[in-house]
C-alpha positions as CSV (number, residue, x, y, z in Angstrom):
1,X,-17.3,-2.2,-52.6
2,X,-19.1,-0.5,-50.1
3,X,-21.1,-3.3,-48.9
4,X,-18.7,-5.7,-48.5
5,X,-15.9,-2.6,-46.5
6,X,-18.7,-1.7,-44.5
7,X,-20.1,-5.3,-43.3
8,X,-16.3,-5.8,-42.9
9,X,-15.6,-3.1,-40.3
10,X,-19.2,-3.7,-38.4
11,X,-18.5,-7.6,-38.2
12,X,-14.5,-6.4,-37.0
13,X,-16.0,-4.6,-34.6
14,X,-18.3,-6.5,-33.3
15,X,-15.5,-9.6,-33.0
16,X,-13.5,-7.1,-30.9
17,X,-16.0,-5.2,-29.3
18,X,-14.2,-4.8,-25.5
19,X,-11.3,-2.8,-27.9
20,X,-14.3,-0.4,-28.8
21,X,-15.0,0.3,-24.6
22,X,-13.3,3.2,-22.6
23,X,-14.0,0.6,-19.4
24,X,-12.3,-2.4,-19.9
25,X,-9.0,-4.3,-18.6
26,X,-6.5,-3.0,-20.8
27,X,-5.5,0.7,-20.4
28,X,-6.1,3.4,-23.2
29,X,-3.3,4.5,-25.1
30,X,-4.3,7.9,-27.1
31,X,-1.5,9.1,-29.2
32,X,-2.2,12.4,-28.6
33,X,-4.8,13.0,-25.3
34,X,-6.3,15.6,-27.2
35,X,-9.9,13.9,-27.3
36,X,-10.9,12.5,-23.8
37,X,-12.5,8.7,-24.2
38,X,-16.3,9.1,-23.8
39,X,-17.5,7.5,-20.8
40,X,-20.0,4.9,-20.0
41,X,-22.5,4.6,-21.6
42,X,-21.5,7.4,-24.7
43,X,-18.7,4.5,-25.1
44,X,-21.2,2.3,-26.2
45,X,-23.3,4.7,-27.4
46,X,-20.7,5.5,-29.8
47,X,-19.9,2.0,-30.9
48,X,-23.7,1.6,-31.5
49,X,-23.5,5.0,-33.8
50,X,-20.6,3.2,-35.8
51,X,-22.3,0.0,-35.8
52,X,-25.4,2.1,-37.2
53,X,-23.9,4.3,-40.0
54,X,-22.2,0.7,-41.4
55,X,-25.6,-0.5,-41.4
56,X,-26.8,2.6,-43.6
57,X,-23.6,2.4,-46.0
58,X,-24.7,-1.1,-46.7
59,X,-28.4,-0.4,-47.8
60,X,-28.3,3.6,-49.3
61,X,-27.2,3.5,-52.8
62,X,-25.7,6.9,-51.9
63,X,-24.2,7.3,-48.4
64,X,-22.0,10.7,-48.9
65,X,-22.8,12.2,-45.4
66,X,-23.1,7.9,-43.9
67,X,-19.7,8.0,-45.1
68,X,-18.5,11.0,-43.5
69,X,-20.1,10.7,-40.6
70,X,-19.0,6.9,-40.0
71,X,-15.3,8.3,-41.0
72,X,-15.2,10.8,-38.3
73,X,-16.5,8.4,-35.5
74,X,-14.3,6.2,-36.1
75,X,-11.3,8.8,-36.1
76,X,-12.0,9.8,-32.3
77,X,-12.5,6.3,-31.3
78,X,-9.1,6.2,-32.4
79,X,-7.7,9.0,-31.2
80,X,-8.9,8.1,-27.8
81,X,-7.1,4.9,-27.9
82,X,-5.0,3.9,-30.8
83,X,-4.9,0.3,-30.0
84,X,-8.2,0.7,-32.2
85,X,-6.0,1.2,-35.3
86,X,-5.8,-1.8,-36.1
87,X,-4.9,-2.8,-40.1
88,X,-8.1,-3.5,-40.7
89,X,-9.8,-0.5,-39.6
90,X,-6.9,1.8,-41.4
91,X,-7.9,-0.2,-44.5
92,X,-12.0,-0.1,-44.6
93,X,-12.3,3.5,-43.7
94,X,-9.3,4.9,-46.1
95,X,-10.9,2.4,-48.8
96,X,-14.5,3.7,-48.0
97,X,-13.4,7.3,-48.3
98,X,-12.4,6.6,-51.9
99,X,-15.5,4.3,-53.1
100,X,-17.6,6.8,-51.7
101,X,-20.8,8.2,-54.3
102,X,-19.9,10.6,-56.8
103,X,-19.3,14.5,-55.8
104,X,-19.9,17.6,-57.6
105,X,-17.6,18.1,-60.8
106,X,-16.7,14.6,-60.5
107,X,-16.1,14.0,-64.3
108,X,-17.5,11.3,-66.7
109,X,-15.8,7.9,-65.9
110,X,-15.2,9.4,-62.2
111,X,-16.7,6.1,-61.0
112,X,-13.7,3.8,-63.2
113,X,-10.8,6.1,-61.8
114,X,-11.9,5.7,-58.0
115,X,-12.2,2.1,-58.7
116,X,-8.4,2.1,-60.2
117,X,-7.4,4.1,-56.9
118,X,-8.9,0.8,-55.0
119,X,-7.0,-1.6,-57.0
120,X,-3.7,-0.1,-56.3
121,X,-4.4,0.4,-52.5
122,X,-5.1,-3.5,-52.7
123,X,-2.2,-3.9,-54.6
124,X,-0.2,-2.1,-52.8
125,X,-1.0,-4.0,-49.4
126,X,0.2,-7.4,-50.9
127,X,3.1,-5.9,-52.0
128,X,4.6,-4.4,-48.7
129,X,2.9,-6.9,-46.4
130,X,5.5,-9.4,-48.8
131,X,8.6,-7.0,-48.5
132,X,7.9,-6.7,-44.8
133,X,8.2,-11.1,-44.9
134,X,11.8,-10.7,-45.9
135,X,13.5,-11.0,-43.2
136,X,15.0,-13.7,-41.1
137,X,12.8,-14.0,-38.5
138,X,9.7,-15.0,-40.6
139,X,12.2,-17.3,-42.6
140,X,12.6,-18.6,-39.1
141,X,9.8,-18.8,-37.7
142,X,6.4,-17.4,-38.9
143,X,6.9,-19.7,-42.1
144,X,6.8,-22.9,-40.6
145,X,4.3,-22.1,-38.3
146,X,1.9,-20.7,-40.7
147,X,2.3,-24.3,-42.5
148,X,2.0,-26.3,-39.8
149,X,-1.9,-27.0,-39.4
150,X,-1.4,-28.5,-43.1
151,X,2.4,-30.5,-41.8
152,X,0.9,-31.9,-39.0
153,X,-1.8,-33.9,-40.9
154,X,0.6,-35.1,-43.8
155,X,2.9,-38.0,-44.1
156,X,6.6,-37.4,-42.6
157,X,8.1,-38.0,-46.0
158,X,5.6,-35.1,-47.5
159,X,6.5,-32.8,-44.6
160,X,9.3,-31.1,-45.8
161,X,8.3,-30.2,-49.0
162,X,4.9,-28.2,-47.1
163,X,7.2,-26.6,-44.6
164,X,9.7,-25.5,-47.4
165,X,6.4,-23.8,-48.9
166,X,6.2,-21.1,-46.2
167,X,9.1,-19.9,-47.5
168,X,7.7,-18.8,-50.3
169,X,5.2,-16.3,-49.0
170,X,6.7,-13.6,-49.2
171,X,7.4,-13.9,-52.8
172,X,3.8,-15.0,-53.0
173,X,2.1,-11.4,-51.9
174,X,5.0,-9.6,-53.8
175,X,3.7,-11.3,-56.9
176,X,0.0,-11.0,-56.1
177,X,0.3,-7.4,-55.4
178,X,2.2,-7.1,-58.9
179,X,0.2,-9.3,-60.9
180,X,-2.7,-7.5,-60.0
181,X,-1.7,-4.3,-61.7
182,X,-0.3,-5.8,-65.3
183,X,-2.9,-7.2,-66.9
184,X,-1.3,-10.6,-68.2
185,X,-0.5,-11.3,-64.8
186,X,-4.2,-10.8,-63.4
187,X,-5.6,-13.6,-63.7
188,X,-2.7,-15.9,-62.0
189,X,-2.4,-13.1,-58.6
190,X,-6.2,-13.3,-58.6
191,X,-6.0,-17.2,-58.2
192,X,-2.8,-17.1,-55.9
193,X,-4.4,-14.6,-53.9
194,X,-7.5,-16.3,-53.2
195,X,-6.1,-19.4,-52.4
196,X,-3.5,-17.5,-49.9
197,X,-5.7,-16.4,-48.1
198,X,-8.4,-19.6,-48.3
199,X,-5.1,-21.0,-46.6
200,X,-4.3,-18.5,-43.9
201,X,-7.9,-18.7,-43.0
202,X,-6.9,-22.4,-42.5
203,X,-4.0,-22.1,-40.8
204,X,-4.9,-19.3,-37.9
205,X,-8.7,-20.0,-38.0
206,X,-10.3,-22.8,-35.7
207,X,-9.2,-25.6,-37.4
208,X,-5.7,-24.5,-37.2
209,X,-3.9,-22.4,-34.5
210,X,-7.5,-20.8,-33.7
211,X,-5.7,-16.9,-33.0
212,X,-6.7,-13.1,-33.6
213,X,-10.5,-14.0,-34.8
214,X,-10.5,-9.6,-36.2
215,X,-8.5,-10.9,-38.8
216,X,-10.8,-14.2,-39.6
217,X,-12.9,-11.4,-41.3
218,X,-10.5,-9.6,-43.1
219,X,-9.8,-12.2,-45.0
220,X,-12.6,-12.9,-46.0
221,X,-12.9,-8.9,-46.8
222,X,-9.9,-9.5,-49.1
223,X,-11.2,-12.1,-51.4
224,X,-14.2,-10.2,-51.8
225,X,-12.4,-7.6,-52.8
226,X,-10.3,-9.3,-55.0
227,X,-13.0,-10.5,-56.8
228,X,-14.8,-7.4,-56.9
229,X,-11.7,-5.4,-58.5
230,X,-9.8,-7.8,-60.2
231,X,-13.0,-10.8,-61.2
232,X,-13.5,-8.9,-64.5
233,X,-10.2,-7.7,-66.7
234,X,-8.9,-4.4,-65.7
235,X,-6.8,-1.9,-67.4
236,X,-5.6,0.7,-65.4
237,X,-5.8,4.4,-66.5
238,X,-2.7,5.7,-64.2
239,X,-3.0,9.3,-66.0
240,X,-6.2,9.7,-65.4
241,X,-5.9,7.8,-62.0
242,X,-3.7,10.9,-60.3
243,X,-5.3,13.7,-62.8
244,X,-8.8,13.5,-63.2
245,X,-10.8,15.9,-60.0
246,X,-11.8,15.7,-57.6
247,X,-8.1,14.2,-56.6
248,X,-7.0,15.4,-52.8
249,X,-8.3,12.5,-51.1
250,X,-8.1,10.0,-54.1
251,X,-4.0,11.3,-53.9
252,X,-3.5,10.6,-50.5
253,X,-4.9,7.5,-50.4
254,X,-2.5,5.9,-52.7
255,X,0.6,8.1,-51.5
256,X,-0.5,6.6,-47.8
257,X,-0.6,3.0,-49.0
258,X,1.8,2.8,-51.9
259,X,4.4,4.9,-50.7
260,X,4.6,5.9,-47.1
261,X,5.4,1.9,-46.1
262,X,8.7,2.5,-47.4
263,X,9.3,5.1,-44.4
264,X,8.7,2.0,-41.6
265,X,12.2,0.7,-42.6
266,X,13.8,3.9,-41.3
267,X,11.3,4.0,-38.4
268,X,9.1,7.0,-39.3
269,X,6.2,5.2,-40.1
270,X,4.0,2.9,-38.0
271,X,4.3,-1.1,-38.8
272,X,0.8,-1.7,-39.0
273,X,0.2,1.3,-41.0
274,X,3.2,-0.4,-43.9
275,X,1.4,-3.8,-43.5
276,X,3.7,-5.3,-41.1
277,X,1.9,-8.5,-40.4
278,X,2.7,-12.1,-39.7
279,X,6.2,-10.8,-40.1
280,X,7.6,-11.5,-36.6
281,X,9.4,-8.2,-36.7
282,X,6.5,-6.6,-34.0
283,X,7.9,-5.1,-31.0
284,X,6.6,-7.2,-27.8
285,X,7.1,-7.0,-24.1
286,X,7.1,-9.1,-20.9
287,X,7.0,-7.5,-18.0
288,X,7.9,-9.2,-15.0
289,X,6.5,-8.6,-11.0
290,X,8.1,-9.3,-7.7
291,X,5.5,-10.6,-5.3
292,X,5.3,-7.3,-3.4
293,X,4.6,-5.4,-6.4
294,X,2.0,-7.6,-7.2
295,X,-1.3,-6.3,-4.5
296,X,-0.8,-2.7,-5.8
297,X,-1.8,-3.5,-9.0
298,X,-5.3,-3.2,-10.1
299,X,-6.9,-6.3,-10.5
300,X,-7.5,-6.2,-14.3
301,X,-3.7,-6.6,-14.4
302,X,-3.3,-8.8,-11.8
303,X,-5.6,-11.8,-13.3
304,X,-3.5,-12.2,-16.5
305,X,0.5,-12.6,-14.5
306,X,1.5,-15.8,-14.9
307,X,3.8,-17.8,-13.6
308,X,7.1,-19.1,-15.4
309,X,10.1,-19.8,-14.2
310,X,9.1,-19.0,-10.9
311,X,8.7,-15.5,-11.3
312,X,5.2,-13.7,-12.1
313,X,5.0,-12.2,-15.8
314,X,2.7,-10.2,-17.2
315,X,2.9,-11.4,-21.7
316,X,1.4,-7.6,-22.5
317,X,0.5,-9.2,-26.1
318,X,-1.8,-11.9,-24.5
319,X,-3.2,-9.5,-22.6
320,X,-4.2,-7.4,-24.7
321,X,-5.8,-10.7,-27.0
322,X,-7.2,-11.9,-23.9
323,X,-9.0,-8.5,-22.5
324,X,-9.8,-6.6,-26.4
325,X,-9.4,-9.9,-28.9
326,X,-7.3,-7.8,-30.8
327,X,-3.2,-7.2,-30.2
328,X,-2.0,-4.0,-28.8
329,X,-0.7,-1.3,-31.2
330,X,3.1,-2.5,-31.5
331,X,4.9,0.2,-31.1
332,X,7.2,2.0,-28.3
333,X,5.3,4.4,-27.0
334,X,2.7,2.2,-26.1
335,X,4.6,0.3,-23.8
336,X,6.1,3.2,-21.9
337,X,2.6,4.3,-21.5
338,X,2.2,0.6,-19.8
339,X,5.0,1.5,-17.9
340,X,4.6,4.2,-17.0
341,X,1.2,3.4,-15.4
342,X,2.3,0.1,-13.3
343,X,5.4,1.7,-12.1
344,X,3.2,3.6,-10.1
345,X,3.5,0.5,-7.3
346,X,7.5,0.4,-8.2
347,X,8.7,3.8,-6.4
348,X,12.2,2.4,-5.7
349,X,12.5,0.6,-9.7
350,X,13.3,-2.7,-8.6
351,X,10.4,-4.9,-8.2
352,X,9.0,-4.7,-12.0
353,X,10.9,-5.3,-14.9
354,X,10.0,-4.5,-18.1
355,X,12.1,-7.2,-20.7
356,X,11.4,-5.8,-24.6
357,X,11.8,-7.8,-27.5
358,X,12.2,-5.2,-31.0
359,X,13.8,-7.7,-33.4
360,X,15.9,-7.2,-36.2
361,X,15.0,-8.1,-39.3
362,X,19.1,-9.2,-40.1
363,X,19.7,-10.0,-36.8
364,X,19.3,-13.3,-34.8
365,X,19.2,-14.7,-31.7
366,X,17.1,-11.1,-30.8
367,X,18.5,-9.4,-27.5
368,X,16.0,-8.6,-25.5
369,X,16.3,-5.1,-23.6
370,X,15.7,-4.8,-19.9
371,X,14.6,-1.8,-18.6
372,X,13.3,-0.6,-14.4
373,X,11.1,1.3,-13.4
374,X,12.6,5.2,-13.5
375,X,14.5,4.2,-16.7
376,X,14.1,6.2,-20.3
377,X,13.8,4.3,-22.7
């Protein structure tokens, strides 16, 4: 487990390593600018420290203070700029927290119940990554295109019956997730899940829609892990699994990915911390620049407005894939932070305009919201 979590987050890492840089072409957006971003070269200096204590979690047989170390790194890397929170990196470092080596009046069979704590954290992200599917949007959208590397090399008269298929993921990760905790039903969501996710590697790697390579690995992660936790039968001992000491971090770990995705639907928890992915239910943004606007702004931002339609727009998710190859953190905030540094060449709010797209999940055709410079929102 800790091999295969650590090479995970060093190879993520390394796929998106401008997203790990304090100088790069897409601004900073710390939650909380509490910690300052360390500047060249400590940025890479850092990174290189991350990359390092992965290295040492792979080969020690017991990496307690690699662990901790590579844990606490990462957390101010994030705290400088929380587009690093990506799913990905939520999942290796909370999952690495909990595999890591035995501690001090650990009990007998300490090893078994930290292992069941994995398998419902994996569980658990099949589960609301399937509930967050249900909604119109993907049923829309997402499902056929997900399919459509496979459609588009088909006869017509099969076509249908592979596009009516993406309808069914959601159901799919709901029953994975399930399966994978009652013990008749392992050995089916072991199956379905590794062929899931042999299929999305299909259908967003490079011989399908060839988009966000982070997640290429992550995939990849996920079988392992599946295999790792669920190759073999397993029984899970829930008593001993939220009893047995040491259990503070075991507890929060499975409170933070079991229960606190419910809280997204009532917007008081972050999507991609409920496994809000391939959902179509991210909020996005196009912002959109009159030509006088345009010499003010920095040059980074400048190279990536487009033209369409005749008017200059700036697609904030493909330039964040384009500049960190990894999407920004979808959430509000973040985009009034983008505002509220390119309105600095809009004094008189009505040369940018910022058009935002937050679906809803019932809800179609989506609305988008236009907002000006000077605006709260």
């Amino acid at each position: 487990m800790r091999l295969i979590l650590a090479l995970g987050l060093a190879t993520g890492v390394l796929v998106s390593l401008p997203l790990w840089l304090s100088v790069r072409g897409f601004p900073l957006m710390p939650r909380m600018p509490v910690v300052p971003p360390p500047p060249p070269p400590l940025d890479s200096a850092a990174v290189a420290v991350l990359l390092l204590l992965a290295l040492a979690i792979m080969v020690r047989p017991q990496p307690r203070v690699e662990i901790l170390g590579l844990s606490l790194v990462t957390a101010l890397l994030v705290l400088a700029d929380q587009n690093r929170c990506q799913p990905w990196v939520y999942q290796y470092v909370a999952m690495l927290v909990v595999a890591g080596p035995s501690v001090r009046g650990e009990p007998p069979g300490g090893t078994a119940t930290r292992l069941d704590a994995l398998r419902v954290m994996l569980a658990s992200i099949y589960v609301w990554s399937g509930i967050q599917k249900i909604n119109l949007l993907f049923f829309n959208d997402i499902a056929l295109w997900l399919v459509e590397p496979i459609a588009d090399h088909l006869p017509s008269s099969v076509r249908p019956l592979i596009e009516a298929s993406g309808y069914a993921f959601p159901a799919a990760e709901i029953f994975v997730g399930v399966g994978l905790l009652v013990s008749r039903l392992q050995r089916p969501a072991l199956v379905l899940g590794l062929a899931m996710h042999l299929f999305i590697l299909y259908a967003i790697g490079p011989l399908g829609h060839d988009v966000n390579r982070t997640v290429w690995p992550w995939n990849a992660v996920m079988m392992s892990l599946l295999w790792i936790l669920f190759g073999a039968p397993a029984r899970l001992d829930v008593r001993s699994l939220w009893s047995s000491r040491p259990v503070l971090l075991r507890r929060l770990a499975i409170i933070a990915f079991a229960v606190l995705p419910a809280f997204n639907f009532v917007g008081l928890w972050d999507a991609y911390l409920s496994w809000g992915l391939y959902n179509n239910l991210a909020l996005e943004a196009d912002i959109y620049i009159a030509p006088r606007a345009l010499p003010c702004l920095p040059d980074d931002v400048r190279r990536h407005v487009t033209r369409a339609n005749d008017r200059n727009v700036l697609h904030v998710w493909d330039w964040a894939m384009d500049v960190l190859g990894a999407p920004p953190y979808p959430e509000r905030w973040v985009y009034r932070r983008i505002r509220d540094q390119l309105c600095v060449c809009d004094p008189g709010g009505d040369l940018i305009l910022f058009e935002l797209w937050d679906p809803s999940r019932w809800r179609l055709p989506i609305t988008p919201e236009d907002h000006r410079c000077g605006e709260a929102w």
